[in-house]
C-alpha positions in Angstrom: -13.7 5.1 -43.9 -15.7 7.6 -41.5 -14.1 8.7 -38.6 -16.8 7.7 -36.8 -15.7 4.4 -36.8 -12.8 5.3 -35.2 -13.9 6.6 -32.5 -14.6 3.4 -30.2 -10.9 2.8 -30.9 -9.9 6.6 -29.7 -12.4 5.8 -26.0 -10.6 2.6 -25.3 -6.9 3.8 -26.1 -8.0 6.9 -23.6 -9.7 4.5 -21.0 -6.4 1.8 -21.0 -4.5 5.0 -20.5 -6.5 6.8 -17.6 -6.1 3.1 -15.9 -2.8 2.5 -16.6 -1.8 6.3 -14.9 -4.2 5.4 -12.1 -2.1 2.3 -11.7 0.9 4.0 -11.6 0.1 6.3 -8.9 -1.8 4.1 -6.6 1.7 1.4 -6.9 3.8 4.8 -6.1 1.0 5.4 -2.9 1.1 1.9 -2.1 4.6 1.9 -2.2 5.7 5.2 -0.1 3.0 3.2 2.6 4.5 0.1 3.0 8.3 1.8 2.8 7.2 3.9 5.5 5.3 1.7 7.8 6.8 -1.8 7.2 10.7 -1.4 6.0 11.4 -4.6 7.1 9.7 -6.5 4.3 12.1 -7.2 1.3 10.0 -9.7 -0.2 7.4 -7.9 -0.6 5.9 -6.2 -3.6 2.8 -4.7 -5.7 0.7 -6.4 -7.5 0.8 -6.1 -11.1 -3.3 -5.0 -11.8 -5.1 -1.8 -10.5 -7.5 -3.9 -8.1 -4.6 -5.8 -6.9 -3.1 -2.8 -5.5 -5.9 -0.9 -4.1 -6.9 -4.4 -2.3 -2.9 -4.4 -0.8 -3.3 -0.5 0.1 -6.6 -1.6 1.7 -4.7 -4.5 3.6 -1.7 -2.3 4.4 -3.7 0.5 6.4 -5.7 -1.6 8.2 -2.5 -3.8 9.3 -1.1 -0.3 10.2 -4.2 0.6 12.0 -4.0 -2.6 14.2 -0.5 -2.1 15.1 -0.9 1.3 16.4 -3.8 0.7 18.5 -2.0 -2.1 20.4 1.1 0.2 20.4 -1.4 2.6 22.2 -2.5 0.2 24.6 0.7 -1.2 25.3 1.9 2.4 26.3 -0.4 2.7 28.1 -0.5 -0.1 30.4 3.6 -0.7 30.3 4.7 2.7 29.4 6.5 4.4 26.5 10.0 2.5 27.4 8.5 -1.0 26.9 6.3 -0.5 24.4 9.5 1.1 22.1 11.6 -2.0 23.2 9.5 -4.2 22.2 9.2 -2.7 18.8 12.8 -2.6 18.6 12.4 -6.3 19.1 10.2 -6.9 16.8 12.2 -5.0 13.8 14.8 -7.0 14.7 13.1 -10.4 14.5 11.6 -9.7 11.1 15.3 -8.9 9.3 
């Protein structure tokens, strides 16, 4: 048999692998995020597929966005010591 006929078989075995390494390191990306920005969420975890995790990233970094913009305006109306209590508050409701 040719090897041409092989070669279909060669560009899908290199395209399953190129996804599953982009998998890999978007979960580890995804991962050092939510580890760093919510540390108080032992439930949660990645999504098995490559979309799945990109759409979670997405999610994660607009939550993280949202929270640090009312942070912002809450230190600035109430001033640094409130707004830090009341994130100390909040840690501790979510354990």
């Amino acid at each position: 048999m040719s090897t041409l006929a092989f070669e279909p078989f060669a560009r899908i075995e290199e395209l399953e692998a190129k996804q599953e390494e982009a998998l890999g390191y978007a979960t580890r990306l995804l991962e050092h995020f939510v580890d760093e920005h919510f540390p108080y969420n032992p439930d949660w975890k990645p999504l098995p597929e490559l979309v799945g995790v990109l759409t979670q990233l997405d999610n994660a970094m607009t939550i993280a966005r949202d929270y640090k913009a009312r942070i912002e305006v809450l230190e600035g109306r109430c001033g640094i010591g409130i707004a830090q209590r009341l994130i100390l508050w909040v840690k501790s409701v979510i354990k």
